[in-house]
Short mmCIF file of the C-alpha atoms (twelve columns), coordinates in Angstrom:
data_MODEL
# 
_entry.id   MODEL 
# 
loop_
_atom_site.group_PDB 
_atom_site.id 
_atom_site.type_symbol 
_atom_site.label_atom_id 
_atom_site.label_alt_id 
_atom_site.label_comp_id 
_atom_site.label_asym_id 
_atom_site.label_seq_id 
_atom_site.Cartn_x 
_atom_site.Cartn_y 
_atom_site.Cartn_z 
_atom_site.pdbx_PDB_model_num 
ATOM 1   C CA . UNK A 1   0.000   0.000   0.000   1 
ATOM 2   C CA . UNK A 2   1.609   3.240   -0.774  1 
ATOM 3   C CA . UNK A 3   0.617   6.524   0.738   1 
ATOM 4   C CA . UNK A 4   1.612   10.074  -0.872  1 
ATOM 5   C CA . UNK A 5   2.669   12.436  0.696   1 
ATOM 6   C CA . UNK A 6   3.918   14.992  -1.909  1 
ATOM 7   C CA . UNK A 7   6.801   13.948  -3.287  1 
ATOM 8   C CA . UNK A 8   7.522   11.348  -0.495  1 
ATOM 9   C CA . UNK A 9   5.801   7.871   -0.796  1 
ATOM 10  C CA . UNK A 10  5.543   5.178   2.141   1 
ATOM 11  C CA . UNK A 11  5.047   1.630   1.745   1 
ATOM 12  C CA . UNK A 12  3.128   -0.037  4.168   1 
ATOM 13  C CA . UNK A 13  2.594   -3.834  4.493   1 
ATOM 14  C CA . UNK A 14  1.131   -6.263  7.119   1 
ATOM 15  C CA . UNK A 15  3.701   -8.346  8.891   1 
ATOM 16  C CA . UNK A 16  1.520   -11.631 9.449   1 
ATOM 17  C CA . UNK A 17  2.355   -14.130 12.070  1 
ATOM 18  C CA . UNK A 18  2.809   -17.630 12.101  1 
ATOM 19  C CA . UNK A 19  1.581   -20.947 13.393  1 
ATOM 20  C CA . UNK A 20  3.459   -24.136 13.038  1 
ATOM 21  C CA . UNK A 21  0.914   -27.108 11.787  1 
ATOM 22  C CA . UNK A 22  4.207   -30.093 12.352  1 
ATOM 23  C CA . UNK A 23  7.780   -29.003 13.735  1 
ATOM 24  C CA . UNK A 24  9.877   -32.181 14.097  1 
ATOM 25  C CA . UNK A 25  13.568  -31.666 14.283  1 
ATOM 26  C CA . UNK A 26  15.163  -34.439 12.162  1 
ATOM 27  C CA . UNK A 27  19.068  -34.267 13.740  1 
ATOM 28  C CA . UNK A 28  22.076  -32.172 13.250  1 
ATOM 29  C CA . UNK A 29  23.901  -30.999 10.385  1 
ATOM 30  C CA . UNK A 30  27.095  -31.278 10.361  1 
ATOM 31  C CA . UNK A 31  27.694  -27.073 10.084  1 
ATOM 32  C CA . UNK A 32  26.437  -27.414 13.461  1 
ATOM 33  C CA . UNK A 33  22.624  -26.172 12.755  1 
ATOM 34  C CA . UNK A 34  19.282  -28.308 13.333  1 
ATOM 35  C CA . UNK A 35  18.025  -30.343 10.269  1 
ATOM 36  C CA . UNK A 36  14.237  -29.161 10.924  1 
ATOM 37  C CA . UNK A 37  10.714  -30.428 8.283   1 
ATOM 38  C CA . UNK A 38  8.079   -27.693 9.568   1 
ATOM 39  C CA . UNK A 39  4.711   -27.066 7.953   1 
ATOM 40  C CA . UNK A 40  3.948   -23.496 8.945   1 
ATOM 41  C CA . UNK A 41  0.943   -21.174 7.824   1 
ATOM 42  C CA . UNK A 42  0.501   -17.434 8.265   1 
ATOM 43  C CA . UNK A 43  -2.401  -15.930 10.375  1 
ATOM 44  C CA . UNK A 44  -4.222  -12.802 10.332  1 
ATOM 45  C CA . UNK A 45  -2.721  -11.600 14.022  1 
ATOM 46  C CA . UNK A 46  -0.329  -8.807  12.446  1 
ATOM 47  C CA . UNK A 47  2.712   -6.210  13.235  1 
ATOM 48  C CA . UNK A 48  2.161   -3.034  10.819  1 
ATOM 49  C CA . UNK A 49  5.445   -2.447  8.827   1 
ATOM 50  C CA . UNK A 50  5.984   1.042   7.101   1 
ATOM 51  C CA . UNK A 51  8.746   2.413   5.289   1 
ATOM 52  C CA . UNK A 52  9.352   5.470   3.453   1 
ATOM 53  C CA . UNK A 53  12.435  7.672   1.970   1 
ATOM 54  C CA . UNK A 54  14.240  9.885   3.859   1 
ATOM 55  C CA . UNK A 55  16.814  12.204  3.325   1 
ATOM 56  C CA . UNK A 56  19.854  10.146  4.741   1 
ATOM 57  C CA . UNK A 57  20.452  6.814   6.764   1 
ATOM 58  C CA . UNK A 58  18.021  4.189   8.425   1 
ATOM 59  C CA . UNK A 59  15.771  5.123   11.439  1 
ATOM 60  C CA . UNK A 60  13.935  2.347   13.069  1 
ATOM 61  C CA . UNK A 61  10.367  3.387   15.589  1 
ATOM 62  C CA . UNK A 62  9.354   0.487   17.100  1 
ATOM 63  C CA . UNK A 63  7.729   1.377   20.426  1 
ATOM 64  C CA . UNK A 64  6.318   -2.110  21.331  1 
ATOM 65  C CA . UNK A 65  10.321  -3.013  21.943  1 
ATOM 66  C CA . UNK A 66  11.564  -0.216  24.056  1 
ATOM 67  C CA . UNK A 67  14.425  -2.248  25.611  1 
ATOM 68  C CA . UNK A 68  15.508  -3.040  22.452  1 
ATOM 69  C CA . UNK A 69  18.144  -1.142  20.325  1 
ATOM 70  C CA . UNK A 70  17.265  0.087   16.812  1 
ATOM 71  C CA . UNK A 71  20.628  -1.666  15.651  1 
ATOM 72  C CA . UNK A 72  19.377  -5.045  17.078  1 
ATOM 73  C CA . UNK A 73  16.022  -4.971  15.598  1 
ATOM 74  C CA . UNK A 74  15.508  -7.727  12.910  1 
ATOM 75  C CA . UNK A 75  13.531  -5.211  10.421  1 
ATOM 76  C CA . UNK A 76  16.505  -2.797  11.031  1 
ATOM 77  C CA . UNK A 77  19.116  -5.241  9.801   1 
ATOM 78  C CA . UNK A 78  16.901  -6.444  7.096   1 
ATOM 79  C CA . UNK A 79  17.009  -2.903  5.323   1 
ATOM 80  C CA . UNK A 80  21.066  -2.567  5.995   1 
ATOM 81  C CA . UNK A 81  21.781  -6.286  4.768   1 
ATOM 82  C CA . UNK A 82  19.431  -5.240  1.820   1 
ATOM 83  C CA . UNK A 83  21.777  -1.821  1.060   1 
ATOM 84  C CA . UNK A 84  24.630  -3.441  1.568   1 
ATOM 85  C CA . UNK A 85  26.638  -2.460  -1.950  1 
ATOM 86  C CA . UNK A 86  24.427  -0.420  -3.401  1 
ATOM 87  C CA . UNK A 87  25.671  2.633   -5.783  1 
ATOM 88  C CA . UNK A 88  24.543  4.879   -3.877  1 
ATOM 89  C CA . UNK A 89  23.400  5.938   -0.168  1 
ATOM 90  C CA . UNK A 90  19.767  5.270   0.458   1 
ATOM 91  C CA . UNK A 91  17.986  6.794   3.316   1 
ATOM 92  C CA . UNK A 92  14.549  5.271   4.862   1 
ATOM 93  C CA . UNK A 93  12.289  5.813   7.755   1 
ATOM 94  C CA . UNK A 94  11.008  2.251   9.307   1 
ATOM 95  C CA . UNK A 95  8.319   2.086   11.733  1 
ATOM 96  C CA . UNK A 96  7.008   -0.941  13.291  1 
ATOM 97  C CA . UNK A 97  3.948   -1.311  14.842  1 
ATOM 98  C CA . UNK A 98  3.832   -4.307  17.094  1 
ATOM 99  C CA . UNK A 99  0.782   -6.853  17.806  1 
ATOM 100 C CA . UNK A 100 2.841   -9.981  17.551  1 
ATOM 101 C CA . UNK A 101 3.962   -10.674 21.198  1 
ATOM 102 C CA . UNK A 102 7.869   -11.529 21.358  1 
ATOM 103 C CA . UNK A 103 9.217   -14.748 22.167  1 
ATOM 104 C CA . UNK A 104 6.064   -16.362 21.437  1 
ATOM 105 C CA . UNK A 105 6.782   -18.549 18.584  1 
ATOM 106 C CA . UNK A 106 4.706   -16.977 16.077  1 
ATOM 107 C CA . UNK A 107 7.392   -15.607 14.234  1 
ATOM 108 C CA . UNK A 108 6.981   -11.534 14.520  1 
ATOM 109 C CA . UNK A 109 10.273  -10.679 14.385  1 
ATOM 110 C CA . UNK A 110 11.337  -12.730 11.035  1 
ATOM 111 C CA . UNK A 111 8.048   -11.449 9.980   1 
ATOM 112 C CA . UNK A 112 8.740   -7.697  10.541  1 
ATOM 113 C CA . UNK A 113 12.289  -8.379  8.644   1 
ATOM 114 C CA . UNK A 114 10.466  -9.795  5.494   1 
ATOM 115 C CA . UNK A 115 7.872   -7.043  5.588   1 
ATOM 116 C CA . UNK A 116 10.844  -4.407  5.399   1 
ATOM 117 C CA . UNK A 117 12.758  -6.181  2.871   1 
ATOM 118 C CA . UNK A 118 9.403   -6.005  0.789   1 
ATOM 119 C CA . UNK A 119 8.874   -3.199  1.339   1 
ATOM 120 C CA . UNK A 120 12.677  -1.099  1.049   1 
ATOM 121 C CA . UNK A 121 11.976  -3.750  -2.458  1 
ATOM 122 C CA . UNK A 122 9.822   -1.533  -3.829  1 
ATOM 123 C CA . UNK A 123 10.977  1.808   -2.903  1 
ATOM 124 C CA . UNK A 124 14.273  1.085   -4.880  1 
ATOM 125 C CA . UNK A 125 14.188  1.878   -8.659  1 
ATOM 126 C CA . UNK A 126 16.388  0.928   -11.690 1 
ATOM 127 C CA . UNK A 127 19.662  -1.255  -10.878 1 
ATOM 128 C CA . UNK A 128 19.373  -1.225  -7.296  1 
ATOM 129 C CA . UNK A 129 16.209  -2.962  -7.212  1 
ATOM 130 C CA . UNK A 130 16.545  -6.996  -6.004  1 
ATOM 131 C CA . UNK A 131 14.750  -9.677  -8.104  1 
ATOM 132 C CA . UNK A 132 13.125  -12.590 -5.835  1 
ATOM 133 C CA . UNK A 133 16.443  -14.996 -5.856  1 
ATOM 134 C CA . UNK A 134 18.440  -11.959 -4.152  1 
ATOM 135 C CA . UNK A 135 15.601  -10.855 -1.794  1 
ATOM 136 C CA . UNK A 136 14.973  -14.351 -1.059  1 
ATOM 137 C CA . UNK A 137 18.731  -14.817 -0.474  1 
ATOM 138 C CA . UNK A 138 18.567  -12.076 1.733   1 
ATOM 139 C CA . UNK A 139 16.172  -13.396 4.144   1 
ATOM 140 C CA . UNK A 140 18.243  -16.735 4.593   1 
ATOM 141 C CA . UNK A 141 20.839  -14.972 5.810   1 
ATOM 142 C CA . UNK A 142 18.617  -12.981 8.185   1 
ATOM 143 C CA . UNK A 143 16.925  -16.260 9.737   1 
ATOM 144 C CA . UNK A 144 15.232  -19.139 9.469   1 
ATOM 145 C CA . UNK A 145 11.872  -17.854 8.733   1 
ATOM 146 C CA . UNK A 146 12.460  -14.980 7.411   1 
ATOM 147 C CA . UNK A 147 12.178  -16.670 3.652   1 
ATOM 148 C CA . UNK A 148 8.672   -17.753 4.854   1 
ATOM 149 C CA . UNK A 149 7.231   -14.345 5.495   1 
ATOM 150 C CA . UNK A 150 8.787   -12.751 2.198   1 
ATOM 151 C CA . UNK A 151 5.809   -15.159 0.536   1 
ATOM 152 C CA . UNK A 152 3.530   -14.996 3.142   1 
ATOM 153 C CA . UNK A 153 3.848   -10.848 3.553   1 
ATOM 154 C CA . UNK A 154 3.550   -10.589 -0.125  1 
ATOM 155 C CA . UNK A 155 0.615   -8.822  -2.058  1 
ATOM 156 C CA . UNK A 156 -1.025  -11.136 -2.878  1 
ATOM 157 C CA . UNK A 157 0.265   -13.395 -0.823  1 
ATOM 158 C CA . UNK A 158 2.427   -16.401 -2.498  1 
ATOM 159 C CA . UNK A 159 1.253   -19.302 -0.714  1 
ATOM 160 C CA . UNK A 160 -1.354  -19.969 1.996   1 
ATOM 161 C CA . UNK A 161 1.423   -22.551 3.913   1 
ATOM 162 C CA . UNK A 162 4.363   -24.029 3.437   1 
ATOM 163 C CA . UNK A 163 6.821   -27.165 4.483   1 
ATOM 164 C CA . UNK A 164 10.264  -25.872 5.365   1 
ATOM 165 C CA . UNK A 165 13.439  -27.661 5.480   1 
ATOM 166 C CA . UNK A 166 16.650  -27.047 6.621   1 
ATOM 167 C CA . UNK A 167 17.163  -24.692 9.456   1 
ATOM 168 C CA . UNK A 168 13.748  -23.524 7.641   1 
ATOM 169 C CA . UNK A 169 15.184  -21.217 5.023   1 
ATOM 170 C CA . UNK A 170 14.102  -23.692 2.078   1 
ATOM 171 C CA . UNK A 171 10.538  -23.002 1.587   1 
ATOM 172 C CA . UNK A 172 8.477   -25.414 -0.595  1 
ATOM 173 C CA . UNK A 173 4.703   -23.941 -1.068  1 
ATOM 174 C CA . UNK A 174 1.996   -26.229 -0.137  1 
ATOM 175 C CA . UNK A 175 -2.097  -26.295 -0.284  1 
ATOM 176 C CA . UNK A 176 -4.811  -26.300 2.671   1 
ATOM 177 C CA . UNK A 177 -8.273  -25.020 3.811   1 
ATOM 178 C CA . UNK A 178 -8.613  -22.012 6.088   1 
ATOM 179 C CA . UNK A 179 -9.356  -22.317 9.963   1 
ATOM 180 C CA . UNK A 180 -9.748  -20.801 12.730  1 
ATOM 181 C CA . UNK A 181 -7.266  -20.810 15.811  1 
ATOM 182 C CA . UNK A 182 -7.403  -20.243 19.202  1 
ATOM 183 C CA . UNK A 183 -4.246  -18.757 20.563  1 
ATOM 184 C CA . UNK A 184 -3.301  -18.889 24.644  1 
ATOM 185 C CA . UNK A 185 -0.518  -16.237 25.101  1 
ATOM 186 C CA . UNK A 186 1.600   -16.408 27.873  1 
ATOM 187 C CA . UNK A 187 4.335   -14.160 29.891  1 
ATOM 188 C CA . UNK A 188 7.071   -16.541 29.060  1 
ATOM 189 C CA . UNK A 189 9.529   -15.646 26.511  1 
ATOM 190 C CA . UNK A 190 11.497  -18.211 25.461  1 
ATOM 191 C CA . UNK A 191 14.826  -18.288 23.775  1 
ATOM 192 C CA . UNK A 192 15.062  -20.583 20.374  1 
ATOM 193 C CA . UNK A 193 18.684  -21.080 21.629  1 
ATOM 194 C CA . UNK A 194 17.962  -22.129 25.116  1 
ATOM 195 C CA . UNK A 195 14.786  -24.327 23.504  1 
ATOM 196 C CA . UNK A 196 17.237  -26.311 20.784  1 
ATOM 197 C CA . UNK A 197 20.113  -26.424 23.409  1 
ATOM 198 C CA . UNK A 198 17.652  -28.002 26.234  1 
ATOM 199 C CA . UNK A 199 16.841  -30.634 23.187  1 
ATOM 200 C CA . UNK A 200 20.050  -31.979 22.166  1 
ATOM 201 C CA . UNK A 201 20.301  -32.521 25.838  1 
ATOM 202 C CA . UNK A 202 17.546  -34.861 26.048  1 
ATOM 203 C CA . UNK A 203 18.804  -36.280 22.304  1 
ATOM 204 C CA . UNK A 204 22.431  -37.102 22.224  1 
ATOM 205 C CA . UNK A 205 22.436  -39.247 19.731  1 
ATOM 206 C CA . UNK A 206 20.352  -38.102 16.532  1 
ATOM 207 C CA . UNK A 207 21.137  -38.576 12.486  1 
ATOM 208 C CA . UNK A 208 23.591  -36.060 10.906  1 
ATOM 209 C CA . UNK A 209 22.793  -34.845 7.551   1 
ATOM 210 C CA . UNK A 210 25.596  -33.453 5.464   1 
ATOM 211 C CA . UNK A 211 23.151  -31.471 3.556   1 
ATOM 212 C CA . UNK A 212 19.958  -30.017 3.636   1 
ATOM 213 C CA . UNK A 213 16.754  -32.079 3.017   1 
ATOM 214 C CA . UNK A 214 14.038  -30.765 0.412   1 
ATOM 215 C CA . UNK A 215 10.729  -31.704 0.628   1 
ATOM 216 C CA . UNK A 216 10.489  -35.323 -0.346  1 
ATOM 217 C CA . UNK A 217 13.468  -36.195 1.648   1 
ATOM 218 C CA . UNK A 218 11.574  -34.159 4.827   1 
ATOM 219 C CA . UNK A 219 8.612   -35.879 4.150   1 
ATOM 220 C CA . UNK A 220 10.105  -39.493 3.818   1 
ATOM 221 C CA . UNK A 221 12.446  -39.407 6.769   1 
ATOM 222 C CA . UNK A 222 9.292   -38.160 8.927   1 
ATOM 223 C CA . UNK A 223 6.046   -39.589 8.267   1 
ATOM 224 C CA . UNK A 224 4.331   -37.278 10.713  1 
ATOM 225 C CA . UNK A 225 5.258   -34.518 8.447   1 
ATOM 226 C CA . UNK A 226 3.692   -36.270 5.540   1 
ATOM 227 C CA . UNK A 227 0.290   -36.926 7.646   1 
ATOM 228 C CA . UNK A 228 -0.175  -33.178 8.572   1 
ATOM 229 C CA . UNK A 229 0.160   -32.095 5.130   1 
ATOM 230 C CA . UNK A 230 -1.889  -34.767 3.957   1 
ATOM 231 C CA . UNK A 231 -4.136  -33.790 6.964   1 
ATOM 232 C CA . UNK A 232 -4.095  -30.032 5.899   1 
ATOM 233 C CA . UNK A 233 -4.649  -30.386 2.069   1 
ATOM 234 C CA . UNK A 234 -7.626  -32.401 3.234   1 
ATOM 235 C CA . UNK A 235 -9.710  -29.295 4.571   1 
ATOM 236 C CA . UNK A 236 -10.947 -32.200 7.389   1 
ATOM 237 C CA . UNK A 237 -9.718  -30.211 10.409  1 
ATOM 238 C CA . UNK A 238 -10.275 -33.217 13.271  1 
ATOM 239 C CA . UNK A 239 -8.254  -34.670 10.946  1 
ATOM 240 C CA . UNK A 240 -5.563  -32.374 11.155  1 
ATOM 241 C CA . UNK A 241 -6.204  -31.958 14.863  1 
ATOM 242 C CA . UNK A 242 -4.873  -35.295 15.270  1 
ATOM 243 C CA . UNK A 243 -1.593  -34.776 13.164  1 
ATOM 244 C CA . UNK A 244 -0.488  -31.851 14.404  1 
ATOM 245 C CA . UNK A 245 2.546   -32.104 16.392  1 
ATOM 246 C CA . UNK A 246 5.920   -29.989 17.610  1 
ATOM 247 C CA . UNK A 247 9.204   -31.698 18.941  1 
ATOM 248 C CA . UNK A 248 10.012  -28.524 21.155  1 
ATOM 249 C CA . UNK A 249 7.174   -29.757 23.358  1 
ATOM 250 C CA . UNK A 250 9.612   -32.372 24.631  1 
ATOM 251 C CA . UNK A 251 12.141  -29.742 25.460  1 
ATOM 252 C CA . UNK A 252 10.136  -26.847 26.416  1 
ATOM 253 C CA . UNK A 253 6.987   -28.348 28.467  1 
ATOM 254 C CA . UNK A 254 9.124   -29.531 31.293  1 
ATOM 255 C CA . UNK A 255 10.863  -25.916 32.039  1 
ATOM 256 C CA . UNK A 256 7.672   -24.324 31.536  1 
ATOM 257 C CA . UNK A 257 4.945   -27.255 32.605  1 
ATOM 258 C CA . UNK A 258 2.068   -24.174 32.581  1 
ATOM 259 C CA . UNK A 259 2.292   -23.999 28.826  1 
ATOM 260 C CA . UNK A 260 1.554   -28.071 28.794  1 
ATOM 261 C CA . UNK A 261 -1.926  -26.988 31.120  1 
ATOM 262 C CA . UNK A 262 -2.610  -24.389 28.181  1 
ATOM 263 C CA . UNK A 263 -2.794  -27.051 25.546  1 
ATOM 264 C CA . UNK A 264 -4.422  -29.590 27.517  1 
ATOM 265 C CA . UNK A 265 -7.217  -26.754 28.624  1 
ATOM 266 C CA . UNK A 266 -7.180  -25.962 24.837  1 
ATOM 267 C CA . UNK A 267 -8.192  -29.537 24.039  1 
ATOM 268 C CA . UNK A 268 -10.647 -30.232 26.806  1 
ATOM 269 C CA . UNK A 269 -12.606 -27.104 25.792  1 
ATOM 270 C CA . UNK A 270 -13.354 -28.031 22.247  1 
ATOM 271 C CA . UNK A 271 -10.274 -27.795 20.250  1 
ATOM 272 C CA . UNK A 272 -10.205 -30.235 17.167  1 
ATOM 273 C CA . UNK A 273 -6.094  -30.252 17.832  1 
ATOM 274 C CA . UNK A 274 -3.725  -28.438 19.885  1 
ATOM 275 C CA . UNK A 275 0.320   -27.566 19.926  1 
ATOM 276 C CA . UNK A 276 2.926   -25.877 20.684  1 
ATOM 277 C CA . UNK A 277 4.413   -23.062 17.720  1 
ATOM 278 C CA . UNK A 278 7.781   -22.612 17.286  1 
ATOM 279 C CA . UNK A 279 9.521   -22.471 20.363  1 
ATOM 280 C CA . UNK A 280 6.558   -20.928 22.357  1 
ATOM 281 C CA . UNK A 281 5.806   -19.697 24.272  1 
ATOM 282 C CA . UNK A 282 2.034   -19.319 22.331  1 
ATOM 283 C CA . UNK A 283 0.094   -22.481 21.868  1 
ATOM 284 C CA . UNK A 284 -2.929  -22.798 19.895  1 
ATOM 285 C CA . UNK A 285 -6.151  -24.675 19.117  1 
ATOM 286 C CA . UNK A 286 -7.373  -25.785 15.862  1 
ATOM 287 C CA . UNK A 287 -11.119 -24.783 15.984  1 
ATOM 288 C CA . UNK A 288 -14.035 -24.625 12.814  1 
ATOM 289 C CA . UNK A 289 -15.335 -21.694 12.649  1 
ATOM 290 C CA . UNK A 290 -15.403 -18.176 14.365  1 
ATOM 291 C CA . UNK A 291 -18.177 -19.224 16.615  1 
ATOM 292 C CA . UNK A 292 -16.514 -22.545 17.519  1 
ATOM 293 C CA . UNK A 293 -13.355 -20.452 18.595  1 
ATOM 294 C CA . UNK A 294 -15.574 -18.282 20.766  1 
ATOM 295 C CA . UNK A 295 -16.932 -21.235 22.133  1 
ATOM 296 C CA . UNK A 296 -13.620 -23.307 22.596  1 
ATOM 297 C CA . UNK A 297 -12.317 -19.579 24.469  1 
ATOM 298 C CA . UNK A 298 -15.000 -19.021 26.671  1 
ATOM 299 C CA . UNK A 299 -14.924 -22.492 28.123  1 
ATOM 300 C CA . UNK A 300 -11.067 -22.197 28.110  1 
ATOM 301 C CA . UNK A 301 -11.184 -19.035 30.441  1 
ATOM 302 C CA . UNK A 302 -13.044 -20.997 32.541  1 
ATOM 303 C CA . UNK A 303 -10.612 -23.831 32.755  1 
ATOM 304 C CA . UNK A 304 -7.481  -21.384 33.031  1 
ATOM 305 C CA . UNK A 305 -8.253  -18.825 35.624  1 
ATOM 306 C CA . UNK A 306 -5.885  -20.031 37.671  1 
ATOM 307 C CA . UNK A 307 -3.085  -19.925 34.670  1 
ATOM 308 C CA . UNK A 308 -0.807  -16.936 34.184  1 
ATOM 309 C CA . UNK A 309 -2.590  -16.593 30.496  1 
ATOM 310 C CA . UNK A 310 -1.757  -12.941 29.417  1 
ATOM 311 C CA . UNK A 311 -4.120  -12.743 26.412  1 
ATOM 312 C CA . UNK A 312 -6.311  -14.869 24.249  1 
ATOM 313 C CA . UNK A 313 -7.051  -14.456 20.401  1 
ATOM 314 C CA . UNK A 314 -8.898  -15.168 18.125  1 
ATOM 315 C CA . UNK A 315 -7.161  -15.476 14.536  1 
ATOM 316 C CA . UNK A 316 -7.782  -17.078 10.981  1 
ATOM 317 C CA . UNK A 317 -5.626  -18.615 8.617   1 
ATOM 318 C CA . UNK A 318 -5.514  -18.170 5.066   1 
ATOM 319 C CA . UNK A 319 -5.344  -14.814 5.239   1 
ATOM 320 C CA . UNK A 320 -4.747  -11.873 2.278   1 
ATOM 321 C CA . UNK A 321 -1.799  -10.014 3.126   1 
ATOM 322 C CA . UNK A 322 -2.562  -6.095  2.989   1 
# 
């Protein structure tokens, strides 16, 4: 969406967030990273991302991270890995505003990068504008999911999921019916690091791959993988209820054993499937419509009183990116 202001444009786009449908971690690599097969899909809870020109240098506004330095931002070093070697000095004005809790799992900072490189995309004209490959390339470096959300952030969007292998920078697009989610939001950030660390000590010995799967070798060497995405081309969501699944559960439930209540409350009020996404701390229910959601939240609250729950929403998949 751009907005004119006389001569001065700004590009705004929606930075979606994530859920994670399957995560299993397959082993180790030998560069040291996780060998992951994910099935993710984007959701309408959504950061605002906008960027326009400015005379000189990059500016970041992101008052949702106060504590958080501009140069350490993920949508800040998206725009100078971007700029790296350009002709000439570029000069942009980034603002983020945030709805995507951090350390939650849903993905808000990746998504925030992809949204600015998207965005800083189309502000650039002649030579110094990237094709896909290099923007794509870009994101890799940036993180995991950043490639993800470059599709997922697009307008229109490029795909409505996808299975992701390797640390999750190889992105294979996949098809599946929209749903509705219930999501139980907690006050526990957790560290990815701390999360794959607590992991390989519960899984010393695992396979080591010398190079990255793709997505038949992801699907073969984990046949849950291949039953949620079998599950979620299907459109039968108790189907997919039942196939959903996340290997940081293993790791993460027993040094947070609250966010294991959440998904069991999630299930016993209605939920058609329940897990774990990303490295939490935000765990969600699979639910029909918007009315079942209600339904599945108000008999959730109920449940979870008790349960340091900081928020609950309500969010679809499927969504148009804006």
């Amino acid at each position: 969406m751009l907005e004119g202001r006389g001569d001065i444009r700004a590009v705004k786009y929606r930075a979606c967030a994530k859920i994670n449908l399957a995560l299993g971690i397959l082993g180790k690599r030998t560069d040291g990273c996780h060998e992951v097969g994910t099935l993710m899909v984007p959701i309408s809870l959504a950061d605002v991302v906008t960027v326009e020109p400015q005379a000189q240098g990059l500016s970041l506004y992101c008052p949702g991270l106060p504590e958080l330095r501009q140069e350490d931002n993920l949508a800040y070093k998206a725009a100078v890995s971007l700029l790296s070697g350009k002709g000439r000095a570029h000069g942009f004005a980034i603002s983020v505003e945030k709805a995507i809790p951090p350390g939650s799992g849903l993905g808000g900072g990746s998504s925030d990068a992809a949204a600015v490189l998207l965005a800083v995309s189309e502000l650039l004209e002649g030579r110094d504008k990237p094709d896909t490959l290099h923007l794509m390339e870009t994101a890799a470096r940036l993180g995991s999911d950043v490639p993800f959300f470059i599709g997922a952030n697009a307008r229109p969007p490029v795909w409505e999921g996808a299975v992701c292998t390797g640390r999750g920078e190889r992105v294979h697009p996949v098809q599946g019916g929209s749903f509705w989610v219930l999501l139980g939001l907690s006050d526990v950030p957790i560290s990815t690091k701390s999360a794959y660390s607590k992991w390989d000590d519960m899984n010393p010995h695992v396979p080591e791959f010398a190079t990255s799967l793709d997505y038949a070798g992801a699907l073969a060497a984990d046949p849950r993988l291949r039953a949620t995405v079998e599950g979620f081309a299907s459109g039968d969501l108790e189907r997919l209820g039942r196939c959903v699944f996340n290997d940081f559960e293993k790791s993460v439930y027993p040094l947070y054993p609250v966010l294991s209540i959440i998904k069991e409350n999630l299930l016993l009020s209605g939920a058609f499937g329940a897990a774990l996404t990303g490295s939490g701390s935000a765990v969600y229910g699979i639910c029909g419509s918007r009315g079942h959601a209600e339904e599945v939240r108000d008999k959730f609250l109920e449940l979870s009183g008790d349960l340091p729950v900081s928020q609950v929403v309500i969010a679809r998949t499927g969504v148009k990116a804006g």
